[in-house]
ZAMARGU-4260 file (C-alpha; in steps of 0.2 Angstrom, whole numbers, plus 5000, padded with zeros to 4 digits):
<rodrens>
0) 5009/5273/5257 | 4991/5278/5249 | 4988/5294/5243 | 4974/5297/5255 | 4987/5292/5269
5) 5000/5303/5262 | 4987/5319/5263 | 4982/5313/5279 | 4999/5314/5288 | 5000/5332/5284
10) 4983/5336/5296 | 4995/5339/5312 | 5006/5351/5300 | 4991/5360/5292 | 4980/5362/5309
15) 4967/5354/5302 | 4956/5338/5308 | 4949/5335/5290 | 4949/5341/5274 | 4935/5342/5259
20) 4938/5337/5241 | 4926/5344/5227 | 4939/5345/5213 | 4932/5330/5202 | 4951/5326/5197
25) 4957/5325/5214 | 4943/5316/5218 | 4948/5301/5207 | 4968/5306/5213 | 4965/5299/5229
30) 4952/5285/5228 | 4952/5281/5207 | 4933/5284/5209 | 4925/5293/5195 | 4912/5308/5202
35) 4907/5320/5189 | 4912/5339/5192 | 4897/5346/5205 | 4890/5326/5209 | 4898/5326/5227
40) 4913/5328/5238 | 4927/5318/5246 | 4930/5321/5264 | 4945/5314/5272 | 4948/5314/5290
45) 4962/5308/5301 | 4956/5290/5301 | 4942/5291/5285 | 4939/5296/5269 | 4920/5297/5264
50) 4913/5300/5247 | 4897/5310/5248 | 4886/5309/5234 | 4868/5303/5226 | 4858/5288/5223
55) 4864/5287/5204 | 4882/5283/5211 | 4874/5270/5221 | 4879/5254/5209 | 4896/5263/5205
60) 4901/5266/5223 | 4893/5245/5227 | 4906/5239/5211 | 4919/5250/5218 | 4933/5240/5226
65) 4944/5252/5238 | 4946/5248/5257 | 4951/5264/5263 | 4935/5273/5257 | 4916/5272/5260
70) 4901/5279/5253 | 4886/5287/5258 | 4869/5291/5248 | 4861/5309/5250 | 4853/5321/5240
75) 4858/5334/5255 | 4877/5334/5250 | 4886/5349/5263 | 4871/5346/5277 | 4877/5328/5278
80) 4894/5335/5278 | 4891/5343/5293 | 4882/5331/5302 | 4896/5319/5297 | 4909/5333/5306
85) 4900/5335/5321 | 4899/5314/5325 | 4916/5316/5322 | 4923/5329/5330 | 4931/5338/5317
90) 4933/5356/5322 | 4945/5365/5308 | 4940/5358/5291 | 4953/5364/5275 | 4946/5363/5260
95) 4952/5370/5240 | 4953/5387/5238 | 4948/5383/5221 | 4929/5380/5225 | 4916/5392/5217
100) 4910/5406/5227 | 4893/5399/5226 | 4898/5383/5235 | 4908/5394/5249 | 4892/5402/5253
105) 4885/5383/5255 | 4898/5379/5266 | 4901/5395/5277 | 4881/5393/5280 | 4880/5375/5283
110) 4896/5368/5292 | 4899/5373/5311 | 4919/5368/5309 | 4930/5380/5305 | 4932/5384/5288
115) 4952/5384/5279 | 4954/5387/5263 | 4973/5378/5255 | 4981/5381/5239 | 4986/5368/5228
120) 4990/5356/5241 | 4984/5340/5229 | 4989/5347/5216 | 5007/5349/5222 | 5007/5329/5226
125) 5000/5326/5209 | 5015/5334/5202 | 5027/5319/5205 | 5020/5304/5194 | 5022/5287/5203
130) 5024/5272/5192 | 5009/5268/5189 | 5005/5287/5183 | 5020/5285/5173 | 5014/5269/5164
135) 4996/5279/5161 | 5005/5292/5152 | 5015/5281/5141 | 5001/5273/5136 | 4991/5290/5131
140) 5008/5298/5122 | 5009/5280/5111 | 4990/5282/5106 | 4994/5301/5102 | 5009/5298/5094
145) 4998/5282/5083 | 4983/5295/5080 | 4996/5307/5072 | 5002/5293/5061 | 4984/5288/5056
150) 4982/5310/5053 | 4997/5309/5041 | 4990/5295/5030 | 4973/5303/5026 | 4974/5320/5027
155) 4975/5330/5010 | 4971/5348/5002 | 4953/5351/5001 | 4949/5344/5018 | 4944/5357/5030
160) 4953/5360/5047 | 4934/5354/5054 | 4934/5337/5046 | 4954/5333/5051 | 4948/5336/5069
165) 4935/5327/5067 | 4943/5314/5058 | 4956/5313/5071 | 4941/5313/5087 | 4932/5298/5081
170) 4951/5287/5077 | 4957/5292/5096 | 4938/5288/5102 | 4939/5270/5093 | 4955/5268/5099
175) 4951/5267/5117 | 4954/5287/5121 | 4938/5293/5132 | 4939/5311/5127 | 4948/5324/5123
180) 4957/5337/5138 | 4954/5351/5127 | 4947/5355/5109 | 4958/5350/5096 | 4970/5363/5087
185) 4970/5362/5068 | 4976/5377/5060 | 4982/5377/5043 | 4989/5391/5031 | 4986/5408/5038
190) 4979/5401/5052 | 4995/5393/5059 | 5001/5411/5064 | 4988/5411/5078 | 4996/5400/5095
195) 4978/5397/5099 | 4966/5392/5083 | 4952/5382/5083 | 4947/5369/5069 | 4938/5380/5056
200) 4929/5378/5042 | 4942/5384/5033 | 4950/5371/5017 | 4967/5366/5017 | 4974/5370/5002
205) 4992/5366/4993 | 5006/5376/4998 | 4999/5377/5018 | 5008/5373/5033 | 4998/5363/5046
210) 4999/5363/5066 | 4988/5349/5074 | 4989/5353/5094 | 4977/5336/5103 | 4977/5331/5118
215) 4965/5314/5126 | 4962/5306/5141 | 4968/5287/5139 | 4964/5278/5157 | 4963/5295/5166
220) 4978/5305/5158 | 4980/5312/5145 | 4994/5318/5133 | 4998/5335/5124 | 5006/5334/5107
225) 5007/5346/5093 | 5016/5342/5077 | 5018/5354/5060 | 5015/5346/5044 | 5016/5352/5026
230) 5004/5349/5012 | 5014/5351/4995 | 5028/5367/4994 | 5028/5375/5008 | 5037/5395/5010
235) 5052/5392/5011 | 5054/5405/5025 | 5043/5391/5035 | 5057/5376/5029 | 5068/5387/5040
240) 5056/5391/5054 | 5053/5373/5054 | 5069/5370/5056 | 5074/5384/5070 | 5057/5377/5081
245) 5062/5359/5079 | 5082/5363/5085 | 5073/5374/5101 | 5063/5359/5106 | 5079/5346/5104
250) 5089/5360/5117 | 5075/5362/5129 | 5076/5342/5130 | 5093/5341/5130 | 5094/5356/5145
255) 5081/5345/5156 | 5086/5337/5173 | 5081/5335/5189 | 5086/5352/5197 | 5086/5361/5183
260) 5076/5380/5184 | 5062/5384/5173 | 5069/5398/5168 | 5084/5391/5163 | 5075/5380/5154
265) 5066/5390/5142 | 5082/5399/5138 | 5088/5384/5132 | 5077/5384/5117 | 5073/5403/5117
270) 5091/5409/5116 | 5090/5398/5100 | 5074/5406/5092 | 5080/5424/5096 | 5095/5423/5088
275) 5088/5417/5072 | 5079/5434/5074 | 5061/5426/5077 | 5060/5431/5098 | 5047/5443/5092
280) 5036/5429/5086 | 5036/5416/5102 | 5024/5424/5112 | 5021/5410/5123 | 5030/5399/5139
285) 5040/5385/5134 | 5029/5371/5141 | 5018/5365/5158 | 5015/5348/5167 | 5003/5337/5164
290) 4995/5322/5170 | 4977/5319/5177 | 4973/5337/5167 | 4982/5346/5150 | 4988/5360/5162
295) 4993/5356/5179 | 5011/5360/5188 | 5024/5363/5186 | 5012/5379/5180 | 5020/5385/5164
300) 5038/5391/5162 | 5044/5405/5157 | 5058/5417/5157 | 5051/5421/5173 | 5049/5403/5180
305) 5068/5404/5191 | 5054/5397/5205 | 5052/5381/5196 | 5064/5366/5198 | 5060/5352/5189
310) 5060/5337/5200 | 5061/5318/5199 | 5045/5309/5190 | 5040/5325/5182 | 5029/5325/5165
315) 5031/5342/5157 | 5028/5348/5138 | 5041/5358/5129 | 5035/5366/5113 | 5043/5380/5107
320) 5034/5389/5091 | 5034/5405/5077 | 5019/5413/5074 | 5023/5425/5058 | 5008/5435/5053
325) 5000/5434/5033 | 5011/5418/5031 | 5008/5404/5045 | 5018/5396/5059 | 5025/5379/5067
330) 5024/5372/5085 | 5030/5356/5089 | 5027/5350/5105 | 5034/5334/5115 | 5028/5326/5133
335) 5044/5321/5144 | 5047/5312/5158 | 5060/5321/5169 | 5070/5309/5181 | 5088/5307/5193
340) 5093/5293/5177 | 5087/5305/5162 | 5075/5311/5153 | 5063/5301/5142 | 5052/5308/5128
345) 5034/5300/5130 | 5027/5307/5113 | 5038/5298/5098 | 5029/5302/5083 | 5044/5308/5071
350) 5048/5327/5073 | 5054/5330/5055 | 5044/5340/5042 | 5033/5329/5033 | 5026/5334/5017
355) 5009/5328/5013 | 5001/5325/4995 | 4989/5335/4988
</rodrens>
């Protein structure tokens, strides 16, 4: 069954006789159509399912080969809508609760249905990958896991975190990757101690420890990996960090299942970081889902994620890290694939410390 079927079987459940898509992503979920963020929506109705957008989609939507959906050309987005619901009867119209206030007040001006806003209805079937999906995100983990590769063999001390990520952009972006899901991480020395830096112009020196956290889109998905490196003699307090991190993100893998709670799942790797007396020093959730967007559900998990059960065709991150103040810190971060026969680690770049020359 299509995805636009799928969604709309669950009208009669919802109340609803239709329902808006502006979400660019779940846009291209359902009809594997490309509209930039703002450029149009998608309504679906019990029988249809209409893209509304403007004349510079006219050649794209002509090329576009997809039987269940149709186009139409207007520079009047919501008022067409409208007139689109009134020949059509549609009375109650759901729509995302995640649209900005500014195209609410559009809507609740224009459209004479009933307007409902849903939480996370797409996003909830987005969470279970079909085969396809599944094939997508191979592909993107393998071109990570190459990029990283390409990373290790020509970075050295005197670079800047800057030119790394740079370096590393334009090999991903030769290779086929569209862009990237969220601005690369390089953070090296100090830097490593902060979960969230950005590439700076800071020089990687001898002696620094070296987090790279990328994530690109490859065909629509996109991967999220993070691997720790060393360049020269690293502290040796860091050998052992490195080695805790690496042993948290092994039992987090080796604790995933279908079923399993998030909770749970975090413990499996944070029991393990706060009894080497680092639970001080992991301030953040063990890992997400991903898939169409870096961060999409399951949400993050957590210590508090007992809602969270991991369920069959499930791409989720694990990747525990230390963050010490003045000296640095290591992440390491995987992509799996949670199913009823195992689990399968996506992102294969090697997971032990590598140390770099100078």
């Amino acid at each position: 069954m299509s995805r636009i079927k799928r969604l709309q079987k669950k009208f009669e459940k919802l109340y609803i006789d239709a329902f808006l898509v502006t979400d660019e992503k779940n846009i291209y979920y359902l009809t594997g159509f490309n509209l930039m963020r703002g450029d149009g929506c998608l309504l679906v109705t019990k029988d249809n399912a209409i893209i509304i957008t403007d004349d510079r989609y006219q050649l794209a939507l002509e090329e576009f080969e997809n039987d269940e959906v149709v186009g139409m050309i207007t520079r009047d987005y919501y008022g067409s809508l409208n007139k689109i619901c009134q020949g059509m009867k549609v009375t109650v119209l759901g729509y995302e609760d995640t649209v900005t206030y500014a195209l609410f007040d559009v809507l609740d001006e224009q459209m004479t249905a009933d307007l409902v806003p849903f939480h996370q209805q797409l996003e909830r079937m987005r969470m279970i990958k079909d085969s396809d999906e599944v094939n997508a995100l191979r592909a993107s983990a393998d071109l990570h896991s190459a990029g990283y590769q390409y990373l290790l063999e020509n970075v050295h001390a005197g670079m800047t975190e800057r030119h790394v990520a740079n370096l590393l952009d334009f090999w991903m972006k030769e290779h086929g990757a569209s862009g990237a899901s969220f601005p690369t991480i390089v953070a090296s020395g100090k830097n490593a101690a902060k979960p969230h830096a950005t590439a700076s112009k800071k020089v990687i020196e001898d002696g620094d420890i070296v987090t790279v956290d990328f994530g690109y889109y490859f065909n629509g998905y996109t991967a999220d990996m993070t691997r720790t490196f060393a360049v020269g003699s690293i502290d040796p307090e860091l050998r052992d960090v490195y080695q805790i991190v690496n042993e948290a993100r092994e039992a987090v893998i080796q604790a995933a299942h279908v079923g399993q709670q998030g909770d749970q799942l975090d413990f499996a790797g944070r029991q393990l970081i706060e009894i080497a007396g680092y639970g001080d020093e992991f301030n953040h959730g063990m890992g997400h889902g991903i898939g169409l967007s870096v961060h999409e559900l399951p949400a993050s998990y957590g210590p508090s994620a007992q809602n969270i059960k991991l369920r069959n065709n499930e791409v989720i991150t694990v990747e525990p890290g230390i963050y010490i103040p003045e000296i640095g810190g290591v992440r390491i971060e995987d992509d799996i694939l949670v199913t009823h026969g195992g689990v399968e680690v996506l992102t294969k770049a090697p997971t032990d410390l590598i140390i770099v020359g100078k």
